[in-house]
C-alpha positions in Angstrom: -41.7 -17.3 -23.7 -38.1 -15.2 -23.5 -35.3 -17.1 -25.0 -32.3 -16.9 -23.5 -28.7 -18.5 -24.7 -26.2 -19.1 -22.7 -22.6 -19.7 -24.0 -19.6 -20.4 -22.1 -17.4 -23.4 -22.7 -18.0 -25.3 -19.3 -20.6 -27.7 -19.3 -21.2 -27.5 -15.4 -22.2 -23.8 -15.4 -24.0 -24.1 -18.5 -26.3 -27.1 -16.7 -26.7 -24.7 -13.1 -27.8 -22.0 -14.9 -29.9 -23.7 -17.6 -31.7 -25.6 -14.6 -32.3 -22.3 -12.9 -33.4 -20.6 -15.3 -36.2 -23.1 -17.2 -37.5 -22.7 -13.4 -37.7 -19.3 -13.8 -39.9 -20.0 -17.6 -36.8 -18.8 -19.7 -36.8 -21.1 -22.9 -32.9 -21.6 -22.2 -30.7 -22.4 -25.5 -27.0 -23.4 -25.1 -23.5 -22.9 -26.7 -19.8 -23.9 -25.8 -18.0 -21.6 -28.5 -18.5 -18.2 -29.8 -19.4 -18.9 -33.6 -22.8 -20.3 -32.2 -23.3 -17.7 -30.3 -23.0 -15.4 -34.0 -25.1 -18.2 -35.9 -27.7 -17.6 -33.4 -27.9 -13.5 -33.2 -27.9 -14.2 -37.1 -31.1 -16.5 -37.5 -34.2 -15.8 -38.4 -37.7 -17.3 -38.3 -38.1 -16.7 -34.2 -34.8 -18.7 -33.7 -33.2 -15.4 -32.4 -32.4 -15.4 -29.1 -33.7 -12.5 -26.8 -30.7 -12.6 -24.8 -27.2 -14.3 -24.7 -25.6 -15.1 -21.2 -22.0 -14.8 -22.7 -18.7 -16.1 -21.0 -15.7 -13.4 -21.9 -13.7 -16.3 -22.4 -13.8 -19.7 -25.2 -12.0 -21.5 -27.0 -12.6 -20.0 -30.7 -13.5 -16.6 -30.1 -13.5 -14.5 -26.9 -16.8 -12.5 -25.8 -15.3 -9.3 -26.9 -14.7 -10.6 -30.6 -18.0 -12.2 -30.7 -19.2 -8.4 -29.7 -16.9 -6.8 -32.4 -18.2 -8.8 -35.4 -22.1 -8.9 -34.1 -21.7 -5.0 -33.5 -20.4 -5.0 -37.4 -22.7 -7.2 -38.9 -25.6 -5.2 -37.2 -24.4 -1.4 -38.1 -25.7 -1.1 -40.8 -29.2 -1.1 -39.7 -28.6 -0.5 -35.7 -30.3 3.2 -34.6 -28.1 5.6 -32.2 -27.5 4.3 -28.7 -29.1 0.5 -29.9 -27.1 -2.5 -27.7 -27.1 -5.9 -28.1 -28.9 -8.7 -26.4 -25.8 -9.6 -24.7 -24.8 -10.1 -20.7 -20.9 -10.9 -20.5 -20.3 -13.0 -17.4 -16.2 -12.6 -16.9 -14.3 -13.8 -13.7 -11.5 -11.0 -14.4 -11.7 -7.9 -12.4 -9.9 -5.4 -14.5 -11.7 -2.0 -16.1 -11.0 -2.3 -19.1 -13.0 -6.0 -20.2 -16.1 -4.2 -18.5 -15.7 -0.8 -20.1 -15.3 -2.3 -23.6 -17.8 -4.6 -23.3 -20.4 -1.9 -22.6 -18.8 0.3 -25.8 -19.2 -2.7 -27.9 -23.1 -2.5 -27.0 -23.2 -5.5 -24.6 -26.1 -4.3 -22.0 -24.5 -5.7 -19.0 -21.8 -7.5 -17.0 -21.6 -10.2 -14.6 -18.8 -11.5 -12.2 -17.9 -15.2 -11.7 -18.4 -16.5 -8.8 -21.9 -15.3 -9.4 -25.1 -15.1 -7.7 -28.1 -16.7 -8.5 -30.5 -14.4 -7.7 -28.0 -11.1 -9.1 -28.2 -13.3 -12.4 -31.7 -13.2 -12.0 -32.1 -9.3 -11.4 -30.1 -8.3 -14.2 -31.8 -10.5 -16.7 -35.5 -9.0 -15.4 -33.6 -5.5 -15.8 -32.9 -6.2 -19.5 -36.0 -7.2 -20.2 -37.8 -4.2 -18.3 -35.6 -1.6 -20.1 -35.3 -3.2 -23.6 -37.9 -0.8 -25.1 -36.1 2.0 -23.8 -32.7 0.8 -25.1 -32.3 3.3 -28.0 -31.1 5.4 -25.3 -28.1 4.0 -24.5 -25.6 5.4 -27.1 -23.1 3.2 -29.4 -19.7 3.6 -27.7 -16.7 3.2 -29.6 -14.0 0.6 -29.3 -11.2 3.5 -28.2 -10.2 2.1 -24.8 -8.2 -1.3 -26.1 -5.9 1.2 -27.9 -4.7 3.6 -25.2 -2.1 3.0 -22.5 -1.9 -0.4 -20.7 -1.2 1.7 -17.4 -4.4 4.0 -18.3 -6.9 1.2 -16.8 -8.8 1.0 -13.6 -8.3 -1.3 -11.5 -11.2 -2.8 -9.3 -13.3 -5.9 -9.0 -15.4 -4.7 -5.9 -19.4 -4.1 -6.3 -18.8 -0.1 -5.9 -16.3 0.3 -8.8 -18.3 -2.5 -11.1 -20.9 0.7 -10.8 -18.4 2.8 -11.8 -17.3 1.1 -14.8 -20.9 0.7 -15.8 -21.4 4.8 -15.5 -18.3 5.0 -17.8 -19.2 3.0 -20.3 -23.1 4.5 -20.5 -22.1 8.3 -20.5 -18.3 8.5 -22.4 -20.2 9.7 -26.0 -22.3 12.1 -24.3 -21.4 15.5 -24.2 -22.9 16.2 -20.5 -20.2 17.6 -18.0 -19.5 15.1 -15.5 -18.8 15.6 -12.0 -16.1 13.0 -10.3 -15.7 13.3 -6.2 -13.9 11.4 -3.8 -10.9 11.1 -1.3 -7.2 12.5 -2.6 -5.5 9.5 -4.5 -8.7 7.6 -5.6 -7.6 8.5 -9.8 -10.7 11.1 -10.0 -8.1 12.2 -12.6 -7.9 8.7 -14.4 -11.5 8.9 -14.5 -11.8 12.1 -16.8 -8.5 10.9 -19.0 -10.8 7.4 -19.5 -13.7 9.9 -20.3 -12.0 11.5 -23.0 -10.1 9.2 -24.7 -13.9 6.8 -24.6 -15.7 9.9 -26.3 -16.6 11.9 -29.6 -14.4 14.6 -28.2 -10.8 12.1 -28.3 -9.7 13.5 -31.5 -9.3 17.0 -29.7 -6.9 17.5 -27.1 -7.5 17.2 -23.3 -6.7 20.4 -20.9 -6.3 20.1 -17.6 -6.4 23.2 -15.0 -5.6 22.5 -11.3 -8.3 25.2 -9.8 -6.1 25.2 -6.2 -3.0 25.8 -7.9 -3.7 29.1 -8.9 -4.4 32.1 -7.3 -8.0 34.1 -8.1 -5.9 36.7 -10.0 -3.9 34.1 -12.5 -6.6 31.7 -12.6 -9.3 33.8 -14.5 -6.5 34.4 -17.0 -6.0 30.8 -17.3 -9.0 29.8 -18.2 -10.1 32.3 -20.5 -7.3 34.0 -21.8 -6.3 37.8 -21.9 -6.6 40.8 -24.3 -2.6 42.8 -25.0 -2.5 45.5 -22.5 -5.7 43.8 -20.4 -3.5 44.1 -17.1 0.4 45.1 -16.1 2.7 42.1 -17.8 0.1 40.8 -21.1 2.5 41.8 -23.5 0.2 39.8 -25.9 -3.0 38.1 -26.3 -3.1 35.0 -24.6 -5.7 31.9 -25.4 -7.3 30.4 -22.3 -7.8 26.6 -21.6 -11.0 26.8 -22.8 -10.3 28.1 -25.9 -7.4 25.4 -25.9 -10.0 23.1 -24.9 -12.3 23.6 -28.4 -13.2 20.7 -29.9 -12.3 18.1 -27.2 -12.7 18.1 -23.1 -11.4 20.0 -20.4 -10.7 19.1 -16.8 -11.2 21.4 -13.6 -9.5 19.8 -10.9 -10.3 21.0 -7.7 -13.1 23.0 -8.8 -14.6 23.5 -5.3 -11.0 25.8 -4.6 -12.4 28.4 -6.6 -14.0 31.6 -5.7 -17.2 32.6 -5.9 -16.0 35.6 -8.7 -14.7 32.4 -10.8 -17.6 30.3 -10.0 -19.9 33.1 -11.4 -17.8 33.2 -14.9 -17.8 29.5 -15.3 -21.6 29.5 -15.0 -21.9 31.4 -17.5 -19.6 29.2 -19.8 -21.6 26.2 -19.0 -24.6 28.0 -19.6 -23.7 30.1 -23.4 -21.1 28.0 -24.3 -19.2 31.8 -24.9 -16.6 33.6 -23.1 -14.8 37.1 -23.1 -11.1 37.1 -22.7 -10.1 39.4 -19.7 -9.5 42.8 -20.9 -11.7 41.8 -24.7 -15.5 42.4 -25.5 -15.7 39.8 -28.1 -17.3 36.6 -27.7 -15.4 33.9 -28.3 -17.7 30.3 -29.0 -16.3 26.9 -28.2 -17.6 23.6 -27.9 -15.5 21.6 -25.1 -16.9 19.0 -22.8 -16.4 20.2 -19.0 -15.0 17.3 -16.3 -14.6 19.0 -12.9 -13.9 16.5 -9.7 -13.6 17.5 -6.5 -12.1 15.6 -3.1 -14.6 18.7 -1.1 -18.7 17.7 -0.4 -19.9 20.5 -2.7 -23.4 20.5 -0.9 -21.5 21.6 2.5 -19.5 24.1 0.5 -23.0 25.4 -0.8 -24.5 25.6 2.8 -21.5 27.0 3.7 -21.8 30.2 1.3 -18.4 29.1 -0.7 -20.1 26.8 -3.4 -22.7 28.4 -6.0 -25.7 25.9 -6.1 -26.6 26.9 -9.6 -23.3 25.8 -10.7 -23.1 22.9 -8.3 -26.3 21.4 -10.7 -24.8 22.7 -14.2 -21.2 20.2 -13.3 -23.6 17.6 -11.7 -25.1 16.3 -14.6 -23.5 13.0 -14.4 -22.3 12.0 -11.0 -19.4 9.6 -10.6 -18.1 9.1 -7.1 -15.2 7.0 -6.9 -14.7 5.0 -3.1 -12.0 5.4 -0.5 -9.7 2.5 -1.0 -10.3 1.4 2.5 -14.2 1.0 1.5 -13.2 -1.7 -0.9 -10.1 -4.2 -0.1 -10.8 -6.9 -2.3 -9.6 -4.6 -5.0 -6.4 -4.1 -3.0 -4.6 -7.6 -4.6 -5.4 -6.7 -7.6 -3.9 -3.4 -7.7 -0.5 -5.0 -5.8 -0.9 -7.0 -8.8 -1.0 -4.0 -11.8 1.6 -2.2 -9.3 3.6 -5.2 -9.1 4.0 -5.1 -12.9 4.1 -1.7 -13.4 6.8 -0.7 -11.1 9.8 -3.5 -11.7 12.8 -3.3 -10.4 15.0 -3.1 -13.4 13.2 -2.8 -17.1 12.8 -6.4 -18.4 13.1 -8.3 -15.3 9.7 -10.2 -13.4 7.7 -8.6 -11.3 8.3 -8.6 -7.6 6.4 -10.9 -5.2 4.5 -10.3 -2.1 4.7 -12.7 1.2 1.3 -13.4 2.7 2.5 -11.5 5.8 3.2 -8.4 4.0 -0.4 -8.9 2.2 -2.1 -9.2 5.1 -0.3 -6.0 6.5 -1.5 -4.2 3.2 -5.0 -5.8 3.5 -5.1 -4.0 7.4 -4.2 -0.8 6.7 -6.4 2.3 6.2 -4.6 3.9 3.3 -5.6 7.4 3.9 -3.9 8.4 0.7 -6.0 5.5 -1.4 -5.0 4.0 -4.3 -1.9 6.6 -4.9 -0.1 6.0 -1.4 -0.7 1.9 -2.3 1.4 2.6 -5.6 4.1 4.6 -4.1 4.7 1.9 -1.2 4.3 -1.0 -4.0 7.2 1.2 -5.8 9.2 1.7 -3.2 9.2 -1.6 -1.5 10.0 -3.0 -4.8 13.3 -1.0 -4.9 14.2 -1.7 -1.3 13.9 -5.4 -2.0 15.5 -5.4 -5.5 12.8 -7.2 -7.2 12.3 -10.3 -5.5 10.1 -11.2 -2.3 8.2 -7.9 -0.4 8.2 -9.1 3.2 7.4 -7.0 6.3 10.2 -5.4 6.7 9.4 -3.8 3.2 6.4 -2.2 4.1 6.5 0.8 5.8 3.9 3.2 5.2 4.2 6.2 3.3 8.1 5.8 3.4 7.7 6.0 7.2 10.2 4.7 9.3 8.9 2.3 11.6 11.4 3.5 14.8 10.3 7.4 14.4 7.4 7.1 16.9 9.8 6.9 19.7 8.3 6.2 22.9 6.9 9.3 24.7 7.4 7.8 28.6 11.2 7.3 27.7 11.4 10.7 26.2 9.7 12.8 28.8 11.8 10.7 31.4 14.9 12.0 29.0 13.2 15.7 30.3 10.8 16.7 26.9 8.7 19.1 27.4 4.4 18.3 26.0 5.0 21.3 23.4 8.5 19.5 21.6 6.2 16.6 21.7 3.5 18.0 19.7 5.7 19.3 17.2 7.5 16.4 16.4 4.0 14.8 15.8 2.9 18.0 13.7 6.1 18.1 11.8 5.4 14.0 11.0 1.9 14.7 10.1 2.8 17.4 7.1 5.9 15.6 6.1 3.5 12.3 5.9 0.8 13.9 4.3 3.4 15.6 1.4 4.8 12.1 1.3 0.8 10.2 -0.2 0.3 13.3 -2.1 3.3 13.1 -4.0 4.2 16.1 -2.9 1.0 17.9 -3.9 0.9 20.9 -1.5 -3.3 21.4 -2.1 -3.8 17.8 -1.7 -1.9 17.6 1.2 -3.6 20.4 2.9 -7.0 18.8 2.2 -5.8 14.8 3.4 -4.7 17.2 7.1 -7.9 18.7 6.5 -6.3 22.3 6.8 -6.4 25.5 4.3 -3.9 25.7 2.2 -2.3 29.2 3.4 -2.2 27.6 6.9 -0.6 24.4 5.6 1.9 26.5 3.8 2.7 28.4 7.2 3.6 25.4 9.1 6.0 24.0 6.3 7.9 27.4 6.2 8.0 27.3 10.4 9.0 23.3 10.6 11.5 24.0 7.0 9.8 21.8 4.9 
């Protein structure tokens, strides 16, 4: 018969799922404080449990420092990838508690209010895969030293899997592709990546692929020989060879041409390069993260996307959901926004009226997560630091009044075409406005190239 412990500090949860569990066959052990839940992992004689049900939070110890010192205590003799017989059940929604318990070696996470039956299926999993576990590799306790603002924010079921695909793949060395929607943090992602693997100690690069044009961008990332075109005055290192030794980051990768595409390949594939205008190899060892707001597998039916390369950055997948696909996260990150953005340095947080939470909690947010921060930011400042009501939130900076009524103004003699450029002019203005002024992303939220979107701000003088 499986044993299984389960420690948390209240008695009532301790008693539902003891019952439910003995049902289900379990031997069921219990604990209300985190030094039983060590004396048990330590003891022998077939006292050990086979897995521990684990609250986040008790009174002596929390579930991360009960992690910490089992992790210790066992490394001596613990293989590559091993984890410990450990399910954390926490009620606190924040990236960070579920990253680090999975790089402390805990095999899974829970969410309070929790599911009977979910509490079932993830015990079942455990025991299913525990004989593959030597997979999974050890992942470091990096993330509780980086910056409180570098955290995800998220307690929805779609970003729990993300957190969980962090935690599992950070020490590998496998590239890792990250898609989604402009202003969902695909950049967040591969800073969390680094800093979470073997590669932290080395620097991180990052390359915007849309930024540059095909000419400056092969230069970029792989450097240039003196004399190899009009203006290298010297040799040059590229990003990669920057990168060496730690991770680099394409951003838009699915901006470049099908001339770059080819070269990257090649990198992915050899690991080796040639600087532009140079016939010496040049070896590196840098972990690629490309991410993409495009659906590469369009792109490749399209004949702009190469399929080989499509597989070599689609190792590991992470796809990170529109903000509008998960608005239970969207008080917690008023929350983190709340606090991040105060009105003067040292003073509380702002507050938000249930009105202006529910007009928050209704809107699309086309711009995701980044166009929730700027208006958090902004309607902090407008209402000095104290209550957000309504007539703080206006979207995107948009001023409420600008739609003017089209019967009143054709009455007032406007003609259909002054009309349609007064929306157009809105739209780009809008769309710099949730990109922070990011002219590719822009282009992409309008769903327009970027030359074109660059014509229209020149004819409207944007």
């Amino acid at each position: 018969m499986q044993r299984i412990l389960i420690a948390d500090d209240d008695a009532s949860i301790r008693g539902v799922l003891r019952d439910f569990l003995e049902d289900e066959g379990f031997h069921v052990a219990e604990a209300d404080h985190g030094a039983g839940v060590l004396s048990a992992l330590e003891s022998g004689n077939g006292a050990r449990p086979d897995l521990v049900l684990m609250d986040v939070r008790m009174p002596d110890k929390s579930g991360l420092d009960v992690l910490r010192e089992a992790r210790s205590a066992t490394a001596a003799t613990a293989t590559t990838g091993s984890q410990l017989p450990v399910v954390i059940m926490t009620a606190y929604g924040t990236s960070n508690i579920a990253i680090e318990a999975i790089q402390l070696g805990a095999y899974d996470y829970i969410t309070k209010p929790f599911d009977l039956d979910d509490v079932l299926i993830t015990i079942q999993r455990f025991f299913e895969r525990e004989a593959l576990s030597h997979q999974v590799h050890e992942l470091s306790t990096r993330l509780g030293e980086r910056d409180p603002n570098e955290v995800m924010i998220g307690n929805s079921a779609p970003m729990q899997e993300v957190y969980k695909t962090i935690g599992r793949v950070a020490r590998s060395d496998a590239t890792v592709l990250v898609s989604g929607e402009t202003g969902t943090g695909k950049e967040l992602v591969a800073t969390i990546l680094h800093n979470s693997s073997s590669y932290a100690r080395g620097p991180l690069i990052k390359v915007n692929c849309a930024a540059l044009p095909e000419t400056l961008l092969e230069s970029e990332l792989f450097g240039h020989e003196k004399g190899a075109f009009t203006g290298a005055l010297a040799q040059r290192k590229g990003r990669f060879e920057m990168a060496n030794k730690g991770t680099i980051f394409l951003d838009e990768v699915g901006e470049m041409t099908l001339s770059t595409q080819k070269k990257l390949l090649r990198v992915l594939q050899e690991r080796e390069f040639e600087r532009v205008g140079g016939s010496l190899s040049v070896k590196i060892d840098t972990r690629v993260i490309s991410a993409t707001n495009k659906i590469l597998p369009q792109e490749i039916e399209a004949g702009r996307f190469r399929e080989d390369l499509y597989y070599r950055l689609n190792i590991i997948a992470i796809y990170l959901p529109p903000l509008r696909d998960r608005r239970d996260d969207i008080p917690l990150l008023v929350e983190h926004f709340l606090h991040k953005h105060r009105y003067l340095a040292g003073s509380k947080p702002a507050r938000v009226s249930q009105g202006a939470m529910r007009l928050l909690m209704d809107h699309e947010w086309p711009g995701n997560v980044r166009e929730l921060e700027n208006m958090i930011e902004r309607a902090t400042v407008l209402s000095q630091g104290n209550v957000i009501t309504e007539e703080y939130i206006s979207f995107s900076g948009a001023d409420s009044r600008r739609f003017v009524d089209i019967g009143q103004r054709l009455r007032k003699g406007t003609s259909l075409r002054d009309l349609l450029s007064d929306v157009e002019r809105q739209a780009l203005s809008e769309a710099l406005t949730i990109t922070d002024g990011d002219r590719v992303q822009a282009s992409s939220l309008l769903g327009v190239e970027l030359t074109e979107f660059r014509e229209r701000m020149g004819v409207f003088g944007l």
